[in-house]
LOLO-157352 format. One record per residue: residue number from 1; residue in three letters; x, y, z of N, C-alpha, C in turn. Coordinates in Angstrom, 3 decimals. Each point is the difference from the previous one (the first is absolute). Last residue first. Example, Ala and Ser with C-alpha at 12.3 -4.5 7.8 and 13.67 -1.06 7.14 Angstrom:
<rs>
(2,"SER",(12.850,-2.250,7.080),(0.820,1.190,0.060),(-0.770,1.090,0.730))
(1,"ALA",(0.290,-5.720,-0.070),(-0.890,1.190,0.000),(0.900,1.200,0.000))
</rs>
This chain:
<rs>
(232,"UNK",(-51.388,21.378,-24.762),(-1.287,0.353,0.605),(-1.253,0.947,-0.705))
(231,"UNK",(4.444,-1.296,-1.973),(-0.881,-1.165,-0.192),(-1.167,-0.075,0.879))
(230,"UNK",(3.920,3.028,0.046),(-0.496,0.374,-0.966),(-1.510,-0.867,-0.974))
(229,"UNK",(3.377,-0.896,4.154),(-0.799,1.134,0.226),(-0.905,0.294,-1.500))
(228,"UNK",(3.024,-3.033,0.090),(-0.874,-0.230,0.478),(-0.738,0.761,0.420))
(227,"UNK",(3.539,1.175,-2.162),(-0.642,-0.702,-0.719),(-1.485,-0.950,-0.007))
(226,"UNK",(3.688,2.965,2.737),(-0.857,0.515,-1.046),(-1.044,-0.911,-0.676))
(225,"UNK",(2.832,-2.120,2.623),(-0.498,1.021,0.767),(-0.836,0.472,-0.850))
(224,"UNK",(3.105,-2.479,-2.006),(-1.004,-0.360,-0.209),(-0.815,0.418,1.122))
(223,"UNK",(3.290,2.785,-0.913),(-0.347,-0.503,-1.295),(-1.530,-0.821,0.271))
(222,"UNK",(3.487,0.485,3.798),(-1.295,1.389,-0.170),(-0.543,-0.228,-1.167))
(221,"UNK",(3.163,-3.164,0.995),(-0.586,-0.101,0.806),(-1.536,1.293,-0.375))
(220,"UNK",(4.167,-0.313,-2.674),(-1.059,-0.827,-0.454),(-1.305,-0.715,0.739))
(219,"UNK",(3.655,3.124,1.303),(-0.709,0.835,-1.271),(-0.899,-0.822,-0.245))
(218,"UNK",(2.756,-1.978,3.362),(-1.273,1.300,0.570),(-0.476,0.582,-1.207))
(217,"UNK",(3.165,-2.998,-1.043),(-0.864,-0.718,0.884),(-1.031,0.966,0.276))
(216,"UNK",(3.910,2.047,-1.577),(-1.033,-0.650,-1.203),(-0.941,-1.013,0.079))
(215,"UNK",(3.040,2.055,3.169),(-1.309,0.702,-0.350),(-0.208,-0.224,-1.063))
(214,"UNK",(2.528,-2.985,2.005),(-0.729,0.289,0.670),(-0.882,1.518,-0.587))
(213,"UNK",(4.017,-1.199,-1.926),(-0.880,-1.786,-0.517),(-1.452,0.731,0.998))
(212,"UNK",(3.587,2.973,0.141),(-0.717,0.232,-1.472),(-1.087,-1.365,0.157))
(211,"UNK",(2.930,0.291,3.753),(-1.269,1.048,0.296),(-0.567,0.109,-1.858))
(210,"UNK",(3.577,-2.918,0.714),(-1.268,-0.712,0.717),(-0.601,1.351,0.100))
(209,"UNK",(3.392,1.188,-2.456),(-0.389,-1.056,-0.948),(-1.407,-0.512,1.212))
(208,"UNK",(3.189,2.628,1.562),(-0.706,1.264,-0.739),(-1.258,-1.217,-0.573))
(207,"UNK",(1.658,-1.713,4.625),(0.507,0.841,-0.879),(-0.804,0.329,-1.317))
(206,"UNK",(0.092,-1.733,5.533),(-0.993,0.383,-1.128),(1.337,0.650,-0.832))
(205,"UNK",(1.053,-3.987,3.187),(0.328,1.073,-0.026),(-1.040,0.813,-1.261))
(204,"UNK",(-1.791,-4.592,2.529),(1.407,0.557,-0.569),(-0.193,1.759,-0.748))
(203,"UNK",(-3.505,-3.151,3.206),(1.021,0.450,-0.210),(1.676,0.396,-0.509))
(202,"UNK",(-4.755,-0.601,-1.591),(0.754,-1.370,-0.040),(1.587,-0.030,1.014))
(201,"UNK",(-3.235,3.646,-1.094),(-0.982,-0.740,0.743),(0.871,-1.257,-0.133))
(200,"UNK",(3.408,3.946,-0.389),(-1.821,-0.067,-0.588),(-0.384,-1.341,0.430))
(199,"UNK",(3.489,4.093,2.154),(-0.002,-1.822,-0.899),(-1.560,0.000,-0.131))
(198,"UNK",(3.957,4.473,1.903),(-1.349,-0.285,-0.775),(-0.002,-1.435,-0.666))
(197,"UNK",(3.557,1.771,4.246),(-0.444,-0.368,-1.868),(-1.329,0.334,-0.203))
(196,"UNK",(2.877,3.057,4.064),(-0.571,-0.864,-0.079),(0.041,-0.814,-2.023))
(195,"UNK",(0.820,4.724,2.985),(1.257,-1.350,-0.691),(-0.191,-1.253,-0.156))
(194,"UNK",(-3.213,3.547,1.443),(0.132,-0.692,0.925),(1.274,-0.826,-0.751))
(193,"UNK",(-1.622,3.001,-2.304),(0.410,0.877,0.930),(0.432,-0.883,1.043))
(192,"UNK",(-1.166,-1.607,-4.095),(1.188,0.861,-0.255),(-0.048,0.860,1.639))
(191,"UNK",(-3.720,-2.514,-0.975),(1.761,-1.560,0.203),(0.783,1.387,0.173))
(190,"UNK",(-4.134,1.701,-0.423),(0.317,-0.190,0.923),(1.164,-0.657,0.770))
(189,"UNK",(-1.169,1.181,-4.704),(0.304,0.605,0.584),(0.226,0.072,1.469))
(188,"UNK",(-1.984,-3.021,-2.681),(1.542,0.070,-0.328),(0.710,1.056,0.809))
(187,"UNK",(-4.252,-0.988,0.634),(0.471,-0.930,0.416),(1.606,-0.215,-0.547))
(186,"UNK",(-3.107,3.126,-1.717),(0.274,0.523,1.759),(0.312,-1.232,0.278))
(185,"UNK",(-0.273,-0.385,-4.550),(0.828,1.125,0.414),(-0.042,-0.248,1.548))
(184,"UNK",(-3.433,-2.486,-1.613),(1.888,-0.656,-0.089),(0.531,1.078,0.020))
(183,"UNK",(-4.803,0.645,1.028),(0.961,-0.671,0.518),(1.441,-0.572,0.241))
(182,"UNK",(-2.979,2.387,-3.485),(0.151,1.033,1.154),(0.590,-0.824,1.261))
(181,"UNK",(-0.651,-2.025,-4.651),(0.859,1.107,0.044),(-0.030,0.816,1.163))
(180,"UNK",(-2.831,-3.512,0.258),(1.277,-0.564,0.043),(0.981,1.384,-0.103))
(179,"UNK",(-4.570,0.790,-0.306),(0.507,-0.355,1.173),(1.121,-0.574,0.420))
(178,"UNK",(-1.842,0.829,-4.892),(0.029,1.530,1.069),(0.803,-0.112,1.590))
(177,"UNK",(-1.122,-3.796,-2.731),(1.191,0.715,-0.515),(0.048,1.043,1.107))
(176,"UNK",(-3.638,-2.263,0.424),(0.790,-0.964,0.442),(1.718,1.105,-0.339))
(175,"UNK",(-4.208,2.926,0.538),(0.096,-0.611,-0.571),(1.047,-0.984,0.572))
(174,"UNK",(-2.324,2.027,4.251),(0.376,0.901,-1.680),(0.295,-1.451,-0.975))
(173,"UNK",(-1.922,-0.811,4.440),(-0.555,1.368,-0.313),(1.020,0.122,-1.429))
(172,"UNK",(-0.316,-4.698,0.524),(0.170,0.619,0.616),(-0.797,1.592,0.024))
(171,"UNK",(0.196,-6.037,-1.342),(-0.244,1.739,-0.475),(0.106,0.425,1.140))
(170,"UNK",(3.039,-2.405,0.711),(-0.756,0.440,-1.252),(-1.161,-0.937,-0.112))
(169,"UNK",(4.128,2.035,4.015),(-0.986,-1.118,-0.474),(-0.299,0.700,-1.306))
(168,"UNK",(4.654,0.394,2.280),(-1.229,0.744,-0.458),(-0.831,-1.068,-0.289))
(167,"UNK",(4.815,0.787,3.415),(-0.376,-0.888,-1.002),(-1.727,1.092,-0.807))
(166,"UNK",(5.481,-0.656,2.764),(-1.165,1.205,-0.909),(-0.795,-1.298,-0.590))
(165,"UNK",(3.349,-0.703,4.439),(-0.752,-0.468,-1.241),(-1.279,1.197,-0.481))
(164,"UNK",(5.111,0.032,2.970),(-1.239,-0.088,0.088),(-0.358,-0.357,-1.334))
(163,"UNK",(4.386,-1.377,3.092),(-0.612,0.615,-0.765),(-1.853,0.199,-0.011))
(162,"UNK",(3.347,-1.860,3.057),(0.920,-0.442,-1.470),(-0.409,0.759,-0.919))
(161,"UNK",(-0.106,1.675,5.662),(-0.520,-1.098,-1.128),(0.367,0.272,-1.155))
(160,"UNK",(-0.146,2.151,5.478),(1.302,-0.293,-1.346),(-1.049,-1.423,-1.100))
(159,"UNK",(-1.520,3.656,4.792),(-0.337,-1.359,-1.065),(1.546,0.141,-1.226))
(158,"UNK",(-0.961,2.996,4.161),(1.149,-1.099,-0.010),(-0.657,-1.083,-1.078))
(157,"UNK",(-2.394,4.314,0.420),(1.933,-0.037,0.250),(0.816,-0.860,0.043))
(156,"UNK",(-4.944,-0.069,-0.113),(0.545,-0.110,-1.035),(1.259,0.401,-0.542))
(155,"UNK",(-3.914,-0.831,3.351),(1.813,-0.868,0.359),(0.463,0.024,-1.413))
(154,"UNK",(-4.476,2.320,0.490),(0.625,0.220,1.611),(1.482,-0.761,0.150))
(153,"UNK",(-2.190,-0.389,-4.436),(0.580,1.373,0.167),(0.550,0.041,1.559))
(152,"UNK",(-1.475,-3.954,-3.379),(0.276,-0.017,1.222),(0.759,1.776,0.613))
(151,"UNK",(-1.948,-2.883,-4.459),(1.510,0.883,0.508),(-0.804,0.594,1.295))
(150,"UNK",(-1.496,-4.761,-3.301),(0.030,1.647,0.344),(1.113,0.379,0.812))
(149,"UNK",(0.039,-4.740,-1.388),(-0.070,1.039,-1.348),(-0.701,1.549,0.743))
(148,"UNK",(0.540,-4.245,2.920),(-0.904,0.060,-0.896),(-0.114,0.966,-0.983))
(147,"UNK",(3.670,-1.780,-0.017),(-0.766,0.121,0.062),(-0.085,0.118,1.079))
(146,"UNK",(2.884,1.682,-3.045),(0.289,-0.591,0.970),(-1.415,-0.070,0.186))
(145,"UNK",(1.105,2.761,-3.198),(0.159,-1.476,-0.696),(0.125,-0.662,0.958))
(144,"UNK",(-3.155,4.324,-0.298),(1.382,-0.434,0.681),(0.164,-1.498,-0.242))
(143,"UNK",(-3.062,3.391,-3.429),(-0.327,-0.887,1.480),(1.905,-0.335,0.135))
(142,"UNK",(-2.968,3.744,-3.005),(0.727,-0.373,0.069),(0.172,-0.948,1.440))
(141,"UNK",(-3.676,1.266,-4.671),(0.060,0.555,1.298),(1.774,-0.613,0.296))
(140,"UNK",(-3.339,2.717,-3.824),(0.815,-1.505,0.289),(0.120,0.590,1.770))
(139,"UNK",(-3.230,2.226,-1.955),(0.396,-0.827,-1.498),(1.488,-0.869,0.392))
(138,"UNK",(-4.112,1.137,3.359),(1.385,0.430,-0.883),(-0.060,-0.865,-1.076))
(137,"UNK",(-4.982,1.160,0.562),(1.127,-1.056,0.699),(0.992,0.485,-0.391))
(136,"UNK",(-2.759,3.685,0.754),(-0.086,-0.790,-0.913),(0.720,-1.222,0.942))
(135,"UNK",(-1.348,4.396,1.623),(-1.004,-0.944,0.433),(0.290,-1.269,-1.344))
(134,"UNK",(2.502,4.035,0.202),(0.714,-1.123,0.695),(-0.874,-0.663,0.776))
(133,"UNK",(1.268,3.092,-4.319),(-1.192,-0.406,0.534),(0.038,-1.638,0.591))
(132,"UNK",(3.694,3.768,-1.454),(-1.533,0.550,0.383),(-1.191,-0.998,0.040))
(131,"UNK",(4.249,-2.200,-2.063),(-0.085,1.350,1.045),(-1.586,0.772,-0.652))
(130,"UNK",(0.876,-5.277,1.243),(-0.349,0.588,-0.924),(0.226,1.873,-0.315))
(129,"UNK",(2.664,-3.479,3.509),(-1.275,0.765,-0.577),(-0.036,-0.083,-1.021))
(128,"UNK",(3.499,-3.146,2.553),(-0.205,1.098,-0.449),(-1.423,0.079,-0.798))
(127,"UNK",(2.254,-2.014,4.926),(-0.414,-0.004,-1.479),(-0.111,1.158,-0.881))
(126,"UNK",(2.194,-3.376,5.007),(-0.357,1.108,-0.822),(-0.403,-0.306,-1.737))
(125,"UNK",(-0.986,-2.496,5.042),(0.487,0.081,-1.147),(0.425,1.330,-0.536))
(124,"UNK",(-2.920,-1.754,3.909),(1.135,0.455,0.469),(0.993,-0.276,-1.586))
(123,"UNK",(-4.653,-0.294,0.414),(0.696,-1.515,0.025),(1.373,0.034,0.345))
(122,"UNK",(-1.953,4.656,-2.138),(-1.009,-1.516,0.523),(1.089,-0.952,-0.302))
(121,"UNK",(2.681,4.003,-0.433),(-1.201,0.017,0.542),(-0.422,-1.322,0.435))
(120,"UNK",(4.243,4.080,-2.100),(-0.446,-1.212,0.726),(-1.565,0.076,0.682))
(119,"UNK",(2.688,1.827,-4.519),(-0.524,0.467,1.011),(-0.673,-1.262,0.958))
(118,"UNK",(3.379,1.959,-3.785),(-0.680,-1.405,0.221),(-0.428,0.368,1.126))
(117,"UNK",(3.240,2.241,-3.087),(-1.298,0.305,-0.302),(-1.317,-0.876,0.849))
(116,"UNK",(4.805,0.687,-0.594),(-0.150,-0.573,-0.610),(-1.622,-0.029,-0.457))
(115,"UNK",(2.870,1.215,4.390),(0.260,0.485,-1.124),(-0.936,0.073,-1.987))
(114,"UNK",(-0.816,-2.387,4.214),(-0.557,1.183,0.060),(0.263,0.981,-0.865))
(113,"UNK",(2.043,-4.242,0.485),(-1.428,-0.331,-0.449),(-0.788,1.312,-0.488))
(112,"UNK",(4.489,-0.420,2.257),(-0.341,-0.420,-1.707),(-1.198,0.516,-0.080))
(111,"UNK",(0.781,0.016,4.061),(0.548,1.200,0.099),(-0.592,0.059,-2.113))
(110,"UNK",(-0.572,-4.211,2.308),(-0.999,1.174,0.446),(0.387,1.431,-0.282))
(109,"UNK",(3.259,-3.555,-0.554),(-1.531,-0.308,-0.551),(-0.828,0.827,0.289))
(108,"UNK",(3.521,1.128,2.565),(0.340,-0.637,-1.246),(-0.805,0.233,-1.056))
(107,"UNK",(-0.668,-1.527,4.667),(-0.164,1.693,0.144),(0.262,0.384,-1.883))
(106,"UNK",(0.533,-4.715,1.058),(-1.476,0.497,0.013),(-0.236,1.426,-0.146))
(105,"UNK",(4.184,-2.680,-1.682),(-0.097,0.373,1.114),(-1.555,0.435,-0.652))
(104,"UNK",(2.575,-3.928,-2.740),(-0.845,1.580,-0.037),(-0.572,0.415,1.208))
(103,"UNK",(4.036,-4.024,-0.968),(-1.304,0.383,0.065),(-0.228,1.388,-0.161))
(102,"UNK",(4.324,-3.671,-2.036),(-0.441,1.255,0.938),(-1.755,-0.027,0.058))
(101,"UNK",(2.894,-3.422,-2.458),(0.498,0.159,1.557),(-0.352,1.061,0.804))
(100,"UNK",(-1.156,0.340,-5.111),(0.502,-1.201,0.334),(0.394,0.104,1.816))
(99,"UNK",(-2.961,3.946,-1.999),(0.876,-0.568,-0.600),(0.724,-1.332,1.017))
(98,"UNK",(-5.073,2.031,0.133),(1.508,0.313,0.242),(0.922,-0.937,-0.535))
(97,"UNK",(-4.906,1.395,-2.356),(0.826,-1.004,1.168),(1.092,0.704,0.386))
(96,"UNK",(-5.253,0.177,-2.292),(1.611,1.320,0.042),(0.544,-0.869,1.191))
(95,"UNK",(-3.508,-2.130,-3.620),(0.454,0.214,1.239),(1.460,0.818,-0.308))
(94,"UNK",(-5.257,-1.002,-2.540),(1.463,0.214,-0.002),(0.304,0.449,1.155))
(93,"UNK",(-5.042,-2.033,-2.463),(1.039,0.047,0.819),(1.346,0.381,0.014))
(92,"UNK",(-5.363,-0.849,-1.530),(0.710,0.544,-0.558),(1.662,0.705,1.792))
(91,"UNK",(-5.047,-2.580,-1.108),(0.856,0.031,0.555),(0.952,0.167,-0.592))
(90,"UNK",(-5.241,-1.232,-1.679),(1.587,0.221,-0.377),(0.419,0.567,1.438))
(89,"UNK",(-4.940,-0.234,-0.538),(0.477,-0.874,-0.426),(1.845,-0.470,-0.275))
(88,"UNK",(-3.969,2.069,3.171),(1.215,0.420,-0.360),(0.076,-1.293,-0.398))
(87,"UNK",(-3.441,2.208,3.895),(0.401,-0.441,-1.613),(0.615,0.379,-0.619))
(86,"UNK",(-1.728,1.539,4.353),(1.533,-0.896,0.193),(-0.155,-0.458,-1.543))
(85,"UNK",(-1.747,4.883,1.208),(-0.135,-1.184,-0.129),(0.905,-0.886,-0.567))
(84,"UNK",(0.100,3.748,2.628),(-1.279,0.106,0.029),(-0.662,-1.396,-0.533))
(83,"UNK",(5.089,1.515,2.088),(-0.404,-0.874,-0.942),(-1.582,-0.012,-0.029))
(82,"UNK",(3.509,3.703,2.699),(-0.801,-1.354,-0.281),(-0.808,-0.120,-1.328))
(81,"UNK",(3.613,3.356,1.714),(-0.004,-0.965,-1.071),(-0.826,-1.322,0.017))
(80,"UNK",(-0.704,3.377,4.459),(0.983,0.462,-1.489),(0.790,-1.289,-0.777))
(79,"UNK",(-1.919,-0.191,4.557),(-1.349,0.100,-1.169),(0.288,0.516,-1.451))
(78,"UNK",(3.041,0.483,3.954),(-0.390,-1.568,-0.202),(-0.863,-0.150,-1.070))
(77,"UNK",(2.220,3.792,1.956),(-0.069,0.209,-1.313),(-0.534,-1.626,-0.515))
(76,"UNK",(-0.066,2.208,4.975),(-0.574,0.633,-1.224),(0.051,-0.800,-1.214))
(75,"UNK",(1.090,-2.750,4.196),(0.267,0.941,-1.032),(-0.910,0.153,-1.131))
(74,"UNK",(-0.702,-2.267,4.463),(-0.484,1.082,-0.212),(0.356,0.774,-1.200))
(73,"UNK",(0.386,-5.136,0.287),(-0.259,0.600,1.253),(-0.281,1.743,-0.810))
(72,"UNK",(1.432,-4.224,-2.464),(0.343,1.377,-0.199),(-0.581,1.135,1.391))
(71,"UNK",(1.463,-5.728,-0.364),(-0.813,1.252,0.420),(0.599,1.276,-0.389))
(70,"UNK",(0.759,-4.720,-3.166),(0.554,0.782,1.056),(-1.089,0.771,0.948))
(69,"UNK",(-1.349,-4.770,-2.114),(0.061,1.355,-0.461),(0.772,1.229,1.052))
(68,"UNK",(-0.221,-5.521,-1.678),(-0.463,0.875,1.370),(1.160,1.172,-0.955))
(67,"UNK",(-2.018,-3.198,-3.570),(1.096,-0.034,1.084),(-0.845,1.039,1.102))
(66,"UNK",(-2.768,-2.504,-3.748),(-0.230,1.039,0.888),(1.487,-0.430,0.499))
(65,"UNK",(-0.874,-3.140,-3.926),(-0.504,0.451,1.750),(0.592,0.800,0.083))
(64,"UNK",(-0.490,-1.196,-5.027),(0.700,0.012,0.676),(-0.157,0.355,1.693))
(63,"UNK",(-2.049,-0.295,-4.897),(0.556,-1.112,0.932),(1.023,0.243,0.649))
(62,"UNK",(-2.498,3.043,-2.159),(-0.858,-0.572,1.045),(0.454,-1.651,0.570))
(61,"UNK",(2.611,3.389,-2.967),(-0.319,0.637,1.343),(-0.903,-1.088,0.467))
(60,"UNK",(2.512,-0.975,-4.502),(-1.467,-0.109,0.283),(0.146,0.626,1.375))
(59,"UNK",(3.190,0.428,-4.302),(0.003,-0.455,1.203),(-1.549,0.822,0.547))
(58,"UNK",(3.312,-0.067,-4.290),(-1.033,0.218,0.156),(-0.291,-1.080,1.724))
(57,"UNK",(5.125,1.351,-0.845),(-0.934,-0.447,-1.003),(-1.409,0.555,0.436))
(56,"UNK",(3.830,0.765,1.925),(-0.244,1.137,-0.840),(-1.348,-1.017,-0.942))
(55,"UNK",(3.036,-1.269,4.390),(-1.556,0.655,0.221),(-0.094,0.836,-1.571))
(54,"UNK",(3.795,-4.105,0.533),(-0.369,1.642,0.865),(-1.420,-0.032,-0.691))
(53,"UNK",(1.833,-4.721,1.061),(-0.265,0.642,-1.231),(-0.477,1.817,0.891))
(52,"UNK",(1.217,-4.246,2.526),(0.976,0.640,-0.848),(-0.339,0.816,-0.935))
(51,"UNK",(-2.850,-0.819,4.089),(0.265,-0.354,-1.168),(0.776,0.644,-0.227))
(50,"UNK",(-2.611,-0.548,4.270),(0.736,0.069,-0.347),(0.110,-0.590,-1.250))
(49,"UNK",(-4.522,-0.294,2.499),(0.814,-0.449,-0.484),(1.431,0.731,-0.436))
(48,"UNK",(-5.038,0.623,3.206),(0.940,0.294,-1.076),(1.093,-0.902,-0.163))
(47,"UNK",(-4.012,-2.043,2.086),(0.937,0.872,0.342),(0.370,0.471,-1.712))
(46,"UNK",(-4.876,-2.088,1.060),(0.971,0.185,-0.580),(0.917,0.650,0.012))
(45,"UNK",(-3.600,-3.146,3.022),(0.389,1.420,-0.598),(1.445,-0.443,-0.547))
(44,"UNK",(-5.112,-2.509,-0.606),(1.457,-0.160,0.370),(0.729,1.477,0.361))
(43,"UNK",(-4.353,-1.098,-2.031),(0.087,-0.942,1.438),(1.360,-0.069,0.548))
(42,"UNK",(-1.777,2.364,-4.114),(0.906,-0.917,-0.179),(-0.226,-1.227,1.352))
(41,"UNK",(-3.301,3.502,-1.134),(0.371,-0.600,-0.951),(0.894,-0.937,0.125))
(40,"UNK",(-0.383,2.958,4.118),(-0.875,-1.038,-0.189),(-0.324,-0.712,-1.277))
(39,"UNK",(3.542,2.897,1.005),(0.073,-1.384,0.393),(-1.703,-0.859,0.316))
(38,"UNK",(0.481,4.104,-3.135),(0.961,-1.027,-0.292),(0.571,-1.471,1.387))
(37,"UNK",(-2.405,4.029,1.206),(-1.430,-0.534,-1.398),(1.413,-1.265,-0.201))
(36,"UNK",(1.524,2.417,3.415),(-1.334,-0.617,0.380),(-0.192,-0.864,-1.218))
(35,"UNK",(3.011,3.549,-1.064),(0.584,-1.443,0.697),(-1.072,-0.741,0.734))
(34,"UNK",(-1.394,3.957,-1.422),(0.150,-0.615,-1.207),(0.787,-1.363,0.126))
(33,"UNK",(-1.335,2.892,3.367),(-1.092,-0.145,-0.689),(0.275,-0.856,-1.053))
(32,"UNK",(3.578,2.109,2.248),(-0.262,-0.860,1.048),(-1.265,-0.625,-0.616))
(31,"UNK",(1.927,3.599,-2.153),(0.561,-1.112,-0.500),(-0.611,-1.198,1.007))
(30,"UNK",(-1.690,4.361,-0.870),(-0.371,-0.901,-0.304),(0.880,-1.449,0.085))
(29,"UNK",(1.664,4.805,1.470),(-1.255,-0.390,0.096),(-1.362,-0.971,-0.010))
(28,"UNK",(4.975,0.946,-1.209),(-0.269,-0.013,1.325),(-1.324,-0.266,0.460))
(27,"UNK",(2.471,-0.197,-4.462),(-0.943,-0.786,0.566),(-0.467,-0.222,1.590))
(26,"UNK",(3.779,3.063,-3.305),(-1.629,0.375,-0.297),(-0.682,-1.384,0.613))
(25,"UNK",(4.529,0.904,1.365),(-0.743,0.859,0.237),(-1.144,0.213,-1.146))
(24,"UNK",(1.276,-4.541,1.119),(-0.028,1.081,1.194),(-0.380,1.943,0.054))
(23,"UNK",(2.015,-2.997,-3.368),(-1.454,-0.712,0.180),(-0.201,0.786,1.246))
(22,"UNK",(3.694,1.233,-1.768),(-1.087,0.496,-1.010),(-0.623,-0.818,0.667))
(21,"UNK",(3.204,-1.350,2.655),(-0.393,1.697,-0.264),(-0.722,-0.045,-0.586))
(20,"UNK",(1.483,-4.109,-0.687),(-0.677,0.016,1.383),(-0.374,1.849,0.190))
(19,"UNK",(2.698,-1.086,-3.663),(-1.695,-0.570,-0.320),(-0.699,0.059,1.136))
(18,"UNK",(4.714,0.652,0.185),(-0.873,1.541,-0.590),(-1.765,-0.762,-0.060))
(17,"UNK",(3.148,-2.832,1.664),(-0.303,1.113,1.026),(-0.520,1.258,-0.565))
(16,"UNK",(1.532,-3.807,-2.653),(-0.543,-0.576,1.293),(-1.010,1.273,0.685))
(15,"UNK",(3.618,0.509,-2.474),(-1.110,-0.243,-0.577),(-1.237,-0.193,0.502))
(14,"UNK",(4.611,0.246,2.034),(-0.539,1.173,-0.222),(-1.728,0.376,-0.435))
(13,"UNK",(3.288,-4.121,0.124),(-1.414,0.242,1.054),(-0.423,1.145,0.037))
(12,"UNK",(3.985,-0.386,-2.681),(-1.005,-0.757,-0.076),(-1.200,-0.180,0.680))
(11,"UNK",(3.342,2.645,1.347),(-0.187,0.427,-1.549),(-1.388,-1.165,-0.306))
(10,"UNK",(2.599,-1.097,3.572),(-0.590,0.787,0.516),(-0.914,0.182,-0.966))
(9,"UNK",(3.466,-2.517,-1.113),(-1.182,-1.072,0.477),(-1.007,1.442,0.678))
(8,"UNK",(3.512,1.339,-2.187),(-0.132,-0.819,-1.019),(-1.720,-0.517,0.897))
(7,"UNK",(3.877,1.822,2.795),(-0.674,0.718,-0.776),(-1.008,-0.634,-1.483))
(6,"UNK",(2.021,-2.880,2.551),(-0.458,0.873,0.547),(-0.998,0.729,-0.379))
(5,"UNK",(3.341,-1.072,-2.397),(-0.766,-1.692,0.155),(-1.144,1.420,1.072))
(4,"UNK",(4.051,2.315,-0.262),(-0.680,0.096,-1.605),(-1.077,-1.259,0.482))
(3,"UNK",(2.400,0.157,3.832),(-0.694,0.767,-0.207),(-1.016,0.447,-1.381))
(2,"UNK",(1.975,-4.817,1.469),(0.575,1.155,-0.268),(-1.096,0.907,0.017))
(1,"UNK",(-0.322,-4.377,3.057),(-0.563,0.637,-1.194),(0.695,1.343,-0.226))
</rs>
C-alpha cells in the first residue's frame, strides 16, 4: 500500500474516532445506563460500524458503544472541555494533515496547538473555550487521527501521525457560523506552522468554493436554530 492509499485509509477512520471522542466526552456518565436500556429493547448488542460516509451529517450518539476511555489519572486539566451535555445533532469536521509521505511529530503538534490558542484537556484532547467562560462546552475540540485519537503526553516525543481532526458539535456554546469562523482560521493556521494541508470532511483539500458551500450550510443551520427557538 502506497503511502497517499494509506494515508487516505487513516483519514478515513479518522471519523470513526471523532464520534468515539464526542461520545465519551459528554456520556461518561450515563452511557453504561443507556446501553442497558437498548440491549434490553433490542436483546442484541450493537457494535459500532465503520462508514464511508464522514461524520458531518446529522448523527445519533446513542448508537453508538462506549470505546475504552484513556486514564487522565491525576491531570489537572482533565475536567477541562467536558461535554455537560452529549446532545448534538450535526458534526462538523476538518483535518490538518501532513503532506503526502510525511507525518506530524507530537512535540510539533503540541508546540501548534499552544500557539493557536488550544488548550489541552478531557479525554487527553485539545480544545477551544468559550473565552472567559470555561464552564461552557468548547466550541470545538481537536483529536489525534491515530487512534484511540488522544495524545499521549508521557510518549509524546516519539508519536509521528498523519494528522489531527478539528471537529465541532451543533448546537454548541456559540452560534453554528460563529463556531466555524473561529475554527477554520486556527486550523489554517495551525497547517501553516506545522507545513501541514487543511481537507474538509471528504478528505480533499478545503478551498475558497468548499468553505463558501459550508457556511451557507451553517447560515442555514442557525436560520432554522432560530426558528425553532422562536416556536417555544
Amino acid at each position: 500500500m502506497s503511502d497517499a492509499n494509506l494515508l487516505r485509509l487513516i483519514l478515513l477512520v479518522a471519523g470513526a474516532i471523532v464520534l468515539a471522542v464526542i461520545y465519551f466526552t459528554g456520556r461518561e456518565n450515563d452511557g453504561e445506563a443507556e446501553a442497558s436500556r437498548r440491549r434490553e429493547r433490542n436483546g442484541t448488542r450493537r457494535d459500532p460500524v465503520l462508514s464511508d460516509t464522514p461524520p458531518t451529517a446529522a448523527v445519533d450518539a446513542a448508537d453508538f458503544e462506549p470505546p475504552t476511555a484513556p486514564s487522565n489519572g491525576d491531570n489537572a486539566a482533565a475536567g477541562y472541555g467536558k461535554r455537560a451535555d452529549a446532545r448534538f445533532d450535526r458534526i462538523v469536521t476538518v483535518y490538518v494533515a501532513a503532506r503526502d509521505g510525511e507525518t506530524l511529530a507530537g512535540a510539533d503538534v503540541v508546540v501548534a496547538a499552544e500557539k493557536v490558542g488550544l488548550v489541552f484537556g478531557h479525554m487527553d484532547i485539545f480544545h477551544r473555550m468559550v473565552d472567559g467562560k470555561p464552564e461552557l462546552a468548547p466550541v470545538f475540540s481537536v483529536a489525534n487521527m491515530l487512534k484511540p485519537g488522544h495524545f499521549d503526553m508521557a510518549d509524546i516525543a516519539h508519536l509521528q501521525t498523519p494528522g489531527v481532526s478539528f471537529f465541532m458539535t451543533l448546537p454548541g456554546p456559540l452560534s453554528a457560523l460563529d463556531a466555524w469562523d473561529m475554527m477554520l482560521p486556527t486550523a489554517q493556521r495551525m497547517a501553516e506552522l506545522l507545513d501541514a494541508v487543511v481537507l474538509d470532511a471528504d478528505h480533499n483539500a478545503l478551498g475558497r468554493q468548499g468553505i463558501g458551500h459550508i457556511r451557507e450550510d451553517l447560515r442555514s443551520y442557525d436560520r432554522k436554530a432560530e426558528q425553532a427557538q422562536g416556536h417555544w
